[in-house]
N, C-alpha and C positions, 0 to 999 in steps of 0.2 A: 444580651444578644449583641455581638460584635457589629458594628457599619459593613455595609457592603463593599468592597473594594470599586474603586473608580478615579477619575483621575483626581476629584476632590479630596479623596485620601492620600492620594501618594506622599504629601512633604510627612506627616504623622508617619510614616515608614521606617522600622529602622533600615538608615542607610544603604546596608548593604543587599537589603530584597527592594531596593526601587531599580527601576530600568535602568538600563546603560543610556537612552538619549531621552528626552522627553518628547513624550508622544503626540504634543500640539505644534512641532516643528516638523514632522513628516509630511510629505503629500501623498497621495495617491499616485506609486510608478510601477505596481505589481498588483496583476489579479489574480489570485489562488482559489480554486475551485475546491472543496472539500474540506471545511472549518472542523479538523477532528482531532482525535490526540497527539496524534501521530507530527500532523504538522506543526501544533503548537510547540511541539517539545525537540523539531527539528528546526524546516526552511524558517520558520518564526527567529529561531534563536538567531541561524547564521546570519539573518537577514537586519536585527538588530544591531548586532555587533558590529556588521559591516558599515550600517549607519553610522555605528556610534566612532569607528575608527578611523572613518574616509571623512566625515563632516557633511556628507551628501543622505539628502530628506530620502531614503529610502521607505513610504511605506507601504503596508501590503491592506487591500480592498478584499476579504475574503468570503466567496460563495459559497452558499447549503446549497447541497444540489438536492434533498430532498425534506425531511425533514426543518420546521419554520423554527422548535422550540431551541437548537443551537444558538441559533442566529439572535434569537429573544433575547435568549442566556446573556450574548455575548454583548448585546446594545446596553442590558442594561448596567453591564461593568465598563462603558466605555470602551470596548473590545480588550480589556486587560484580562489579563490572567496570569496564573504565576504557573513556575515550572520549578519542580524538587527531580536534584538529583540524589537517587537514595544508594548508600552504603547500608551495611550493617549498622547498628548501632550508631547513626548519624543519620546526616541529611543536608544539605544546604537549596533555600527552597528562594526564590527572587521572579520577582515581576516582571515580565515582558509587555514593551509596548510598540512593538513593530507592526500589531495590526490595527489599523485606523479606523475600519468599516468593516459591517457585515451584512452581507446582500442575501437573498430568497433567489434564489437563480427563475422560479417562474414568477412571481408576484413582481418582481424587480430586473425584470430582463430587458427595460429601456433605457434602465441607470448604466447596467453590466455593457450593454451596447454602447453605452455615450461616454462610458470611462474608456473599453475597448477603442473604439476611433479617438481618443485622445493622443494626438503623438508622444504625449511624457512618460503614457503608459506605455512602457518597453520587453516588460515578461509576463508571461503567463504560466505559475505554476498549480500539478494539481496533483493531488493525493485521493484517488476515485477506485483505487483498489482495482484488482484483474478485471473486476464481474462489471466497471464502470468503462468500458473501451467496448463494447458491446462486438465483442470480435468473435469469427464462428472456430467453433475448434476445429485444431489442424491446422488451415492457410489462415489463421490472421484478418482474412479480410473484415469491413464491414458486415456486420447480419440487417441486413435489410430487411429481412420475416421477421425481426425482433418488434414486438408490437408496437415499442417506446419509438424505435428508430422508423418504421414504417407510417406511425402517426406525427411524427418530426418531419420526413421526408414529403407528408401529403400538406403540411400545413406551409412548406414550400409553394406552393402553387396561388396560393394565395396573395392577393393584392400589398392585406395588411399584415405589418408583423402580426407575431402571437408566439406567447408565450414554448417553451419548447420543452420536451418531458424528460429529455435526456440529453448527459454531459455534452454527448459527444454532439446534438444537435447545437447546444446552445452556442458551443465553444465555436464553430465553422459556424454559426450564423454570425454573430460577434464577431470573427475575424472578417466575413462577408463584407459588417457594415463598416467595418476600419477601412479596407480598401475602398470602398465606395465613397467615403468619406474623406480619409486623409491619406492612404494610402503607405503610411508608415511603416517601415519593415517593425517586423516582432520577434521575437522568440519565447515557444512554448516548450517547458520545462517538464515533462512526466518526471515526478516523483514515487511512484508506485513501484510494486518489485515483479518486476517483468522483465525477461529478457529482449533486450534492444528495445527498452519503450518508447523510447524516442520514434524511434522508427515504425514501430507498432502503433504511437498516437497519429504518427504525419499518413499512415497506411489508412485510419478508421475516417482523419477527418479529410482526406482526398475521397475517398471515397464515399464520404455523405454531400460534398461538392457536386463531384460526377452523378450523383444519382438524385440530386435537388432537380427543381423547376424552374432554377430563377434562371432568368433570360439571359444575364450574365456569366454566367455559369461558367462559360471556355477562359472566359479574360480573369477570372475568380483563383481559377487553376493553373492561369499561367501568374500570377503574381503568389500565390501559395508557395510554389516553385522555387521564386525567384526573390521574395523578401519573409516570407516565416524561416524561421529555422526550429527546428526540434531536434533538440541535442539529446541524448542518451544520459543516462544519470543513474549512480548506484547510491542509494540513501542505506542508512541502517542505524538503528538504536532501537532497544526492546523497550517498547511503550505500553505497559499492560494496563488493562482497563483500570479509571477513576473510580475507587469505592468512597463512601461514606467516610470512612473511617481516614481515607488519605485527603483528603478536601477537611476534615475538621482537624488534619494535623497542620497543611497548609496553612490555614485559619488562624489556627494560636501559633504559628513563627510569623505571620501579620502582623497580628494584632486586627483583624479585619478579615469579615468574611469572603472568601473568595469561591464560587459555586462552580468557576471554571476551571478547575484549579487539574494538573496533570503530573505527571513524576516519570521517572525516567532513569534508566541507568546513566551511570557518568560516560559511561563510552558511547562517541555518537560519530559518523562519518559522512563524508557527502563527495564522491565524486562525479565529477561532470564533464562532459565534453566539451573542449574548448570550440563552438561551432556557434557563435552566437550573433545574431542577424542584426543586434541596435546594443545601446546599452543595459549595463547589470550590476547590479550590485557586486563590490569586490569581495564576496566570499571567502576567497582564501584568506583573508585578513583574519579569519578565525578558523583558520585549519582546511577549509573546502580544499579538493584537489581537481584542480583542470589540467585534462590532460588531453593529447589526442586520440587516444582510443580505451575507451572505459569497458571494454569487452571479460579480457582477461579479469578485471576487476568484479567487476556484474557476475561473470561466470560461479568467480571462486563465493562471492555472497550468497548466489541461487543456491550452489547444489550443495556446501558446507552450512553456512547460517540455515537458508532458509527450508533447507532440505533437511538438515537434522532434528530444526525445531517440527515441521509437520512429523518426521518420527518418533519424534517423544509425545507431542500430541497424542497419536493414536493408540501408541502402545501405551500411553499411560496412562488416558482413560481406560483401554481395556482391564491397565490394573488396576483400578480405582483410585488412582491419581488426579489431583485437580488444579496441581501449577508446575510449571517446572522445574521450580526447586524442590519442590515433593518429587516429584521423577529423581530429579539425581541423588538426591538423599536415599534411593532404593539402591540395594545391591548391583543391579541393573543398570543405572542412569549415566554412569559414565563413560564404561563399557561401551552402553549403544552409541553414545556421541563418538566414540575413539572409533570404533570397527565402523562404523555409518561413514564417517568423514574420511577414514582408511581405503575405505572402499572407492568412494566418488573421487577420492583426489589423482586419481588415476585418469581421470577423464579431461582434467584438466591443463590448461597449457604452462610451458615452462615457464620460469624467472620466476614464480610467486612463492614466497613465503607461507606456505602450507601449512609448516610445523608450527611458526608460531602463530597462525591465524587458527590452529585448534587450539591449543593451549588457553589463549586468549578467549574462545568458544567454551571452552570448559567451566572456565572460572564465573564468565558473565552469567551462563546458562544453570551454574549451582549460588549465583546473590541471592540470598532469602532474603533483602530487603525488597527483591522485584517478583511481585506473587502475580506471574503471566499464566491466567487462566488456559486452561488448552481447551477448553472449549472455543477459546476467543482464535485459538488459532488452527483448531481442527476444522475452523468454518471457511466454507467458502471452497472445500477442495477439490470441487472440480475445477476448479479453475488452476489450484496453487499446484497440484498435483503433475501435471502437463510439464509445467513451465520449471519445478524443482525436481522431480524424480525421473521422466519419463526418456531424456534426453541422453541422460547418464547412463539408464539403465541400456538404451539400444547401443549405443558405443559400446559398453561392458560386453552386452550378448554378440556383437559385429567381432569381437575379437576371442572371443572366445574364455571371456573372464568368467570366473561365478560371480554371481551377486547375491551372496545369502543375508545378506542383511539389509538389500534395499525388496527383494522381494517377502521379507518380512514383515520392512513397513507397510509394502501395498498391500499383502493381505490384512493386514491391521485397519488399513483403508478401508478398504473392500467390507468388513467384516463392518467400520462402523456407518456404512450406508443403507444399513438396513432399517425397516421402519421402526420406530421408536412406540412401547405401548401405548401411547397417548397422542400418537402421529409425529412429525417431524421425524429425524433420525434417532438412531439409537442411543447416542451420549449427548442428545439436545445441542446440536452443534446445527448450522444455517448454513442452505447452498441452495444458490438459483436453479441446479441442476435437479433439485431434489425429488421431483416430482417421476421426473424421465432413471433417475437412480433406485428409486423403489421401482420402478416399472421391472426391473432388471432383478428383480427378486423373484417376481410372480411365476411359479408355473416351471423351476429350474428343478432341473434332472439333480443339482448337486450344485456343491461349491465352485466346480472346473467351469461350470456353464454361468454361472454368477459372472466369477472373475471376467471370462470372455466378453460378456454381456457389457459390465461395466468400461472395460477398456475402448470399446467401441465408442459406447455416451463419450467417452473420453477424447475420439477423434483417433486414438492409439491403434485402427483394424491391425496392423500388420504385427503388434503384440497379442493381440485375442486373439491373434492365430496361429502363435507360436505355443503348439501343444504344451513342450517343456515346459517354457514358462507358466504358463495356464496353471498346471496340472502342482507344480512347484509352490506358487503363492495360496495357490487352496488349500495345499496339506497343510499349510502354514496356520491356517484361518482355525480350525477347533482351540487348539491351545491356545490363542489369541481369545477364543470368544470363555475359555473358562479364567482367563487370565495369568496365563503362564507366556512368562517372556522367556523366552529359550533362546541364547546369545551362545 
């Protein structure tokens, strides 16, 4: 049995898998909410590097927002873990030690606060995924009837802190205590794939401000205004989930066990808006792009990247597909990405590099060293659903475009929301909406009444009402449910 990886291991390392700085010269200047794969095998790396390049103690305090046994994971390697980028037939796998600490966002919400009013603490990033902005479909705003936010918001009234159940409470309580305390501008980083999250995070936590108790509350929201910033940011690298077998490969290019251990394709990007209210790590020192307007950029990653990947998902569990390099290895797999991105890129604005940003879509989406489950990414789709297909497709139908291959996907959708025999959905894929999307089965005339039904859950009425289309992604739906992809 291998040692555990920790920073007592690290000189025993071959060389080239120890960190770029060492991780007992960092301080605490970034809190990151959402200790998952995603981030380690991103804002971790740029955030290293940029340490290691500037000679400035960059390091990151990283929150569980839910789950304690991450956090457990992570204390007891020292917060290290390693990151493999995988090729074919290769690999190069190396240690990161950008994150210094890992916090229990409610056990530990007096630390999160006392790091927060620290003026050295200057960013706040966070990877909490759609479903973690608690925002209502449609307009964005806060959901106040969310049970999590309405028990956050009552616990406002209260004398004493307490603990808080959700991101978005904890995050506005924490900035709360910063202004009451030191008043430091900050800047909060959504790293999630949302359009304009930035502006969708500054939207959730003004508006848990506006609707708190605290007697502060007007002076709260006028310095939120005037020293947070939350800049926009398009992240991207296919991070598919940690198995067994990729943590005992980690392991032996160690020489040391690593239990935290994550992989990644070589391709990884980060753009950011240059809008930032104190200091930041120099990012682009490893490629980051700040620019002033990340729009165009966000756009072409929703409805390409992230809107093709939900289409291979779904068509490809209906064909008994289980990663996406299985998908493209199918007759089919390519095809769908070519005529899917074909389709959408039309919706998009000028100057961008389209053609080579499929191309480049193509090749990442057929690496069979990266076995991204489509379950991992069929989940969660009411939320992904909105924000990648739904935008596209009303520009397409305002102009009068066909869309046979994004109303494809959504019957593909549509088809895999139905109850699953053993509960859950039908290709065992997870979504907060899940319960409200079977409801939307019960008791329908037919497929046309499904579709409609679902669109709705969806916040989409003015689509559930467009007959055509209705009537279009239903016929779609039998062939989908025996398995025939029809391109």
């Amino acid at each position: 049995m291998n040692p555990t990886l920790n920073r007592a291991a690290l000189p025993a390392l071959p060389e080239a898998c120890r960190p770029l700085v060492d991780p007992a010269e960092l301080r605490p200047r970034i809190v990151h909410f959402g200790l998952g794969a995603f981030h380690r095998a991103h804002q971790a790396v740029y955030t290293e590097a940029a340490a290691a390049r500037s000679g400035e103690p960059w390091g990151i305090v990283a929150v569980g927002p839910r789950s304690s046994a991450p956090i457990e994971d992570a204390r007891a390697q020292d917060c290290l873990f390693s990151v493999t980028d995988r090729v074919p037939g290769a690999g190069r796998t190396r240690v990161v030690g950008s994150v210094v600490d890992a916090l229990r966002m409610g056990p530990d919400a007096e630390r999160i606060d006392a790091l927060l009013s620290c003026p050295e603490v200057t960013a706040v990033t966070l990877t909490v995924t759609e479903k973690g902005y608690s925002r209502l479909p449609g307009t964005g705003a806060l959901d106040t009837a969310d049970p999590g936010i309405a028990a956050d918001l009552a616990a406002t009234a209260g004398r004493e802190p307490v603990p808080m159940r959700t991101v978005v409470g904890r995050l506005t309580a924490s900035l709360a205590a910063r202004f009451r305390r030191c008043g430091a501008p900050i800047t909060v980083v959504s790293c999630d794939n949302a359009a304009a999250n930035g502006t969708a995070l500054a939207a959730v936590v003004r508006g848990f401000a506006e609707s708190a108790a605290w007697p502060d509350r007007d002076r709260l929201l006028d310095w939120l205004r005037e020293s947070v910033a939350f800049p926009d940011s398009v992240v991207d690298r296919i991070v598919p989930a940690t198995t067994d077998e990729d943590r005992d490969r980690a392991s032996r290019a160690l020489g040391v066990r690593d239990g935290s251990a994550v992989l990644g394709e070589p391709f990884r990007q980060w753009v950011v808006q240059d809008a930032f209210a104190a200091d930041r790590p120099p990012w682009e020192l490893d490629g980051a792009l700040l620019v002033t307007d990340v729009a165009p950029h966000q756009l072409m990653k929703l409805r390409l990247l992230n809107g093709a990947h939900s289409a291979l998902a779904y068509l490809g569990l209906a064909a008994g597909c289980a990663t996406v390099a299985e998908v493209m290895r199918a007759e089919w797999g390519e095809r769908l990405v070519r005529r899917f991105t074909g389709e959408v890129a039309a919706t998009l604005p000028a100057g961008l590099d389209v053609a080579a940003y499929v191309e480049d879509l193509v090749a990442r989406f057929g690496n069979p060293a990266i076995a991204h489950r489509l379950q991992q990414i069929g989940s969660d789709g009411s939320r992904k659903v909105p924000e990648r297909w739904l935008g596209g497709l009303r520009e397409l139908r305002a102009r009068g475009t066909a869309a046979p291959v994004l109303e494809l996907a959504l019957g593909a959708w549509a088809d895999a929301t139905r109850p699953g025999q053993r509960g859950g959905q039908a290709f065992g894929t997870a979504d907060p909406a899940q319960a409200a999307l079977a409801e939307c089965w019960d008791g329908a005339a037919g497929p046309a009444e499904v579709v409609a039904r679902l669109l709705t859950a969806l916040g989409a009425a003015d689509l559930a009402e467009d007959g055509d289309l209705v009537r279009s992604v239903a016929a779609r739906m039998p062939d989908v449910r025996a398995g025939r992809i029809d391109l």
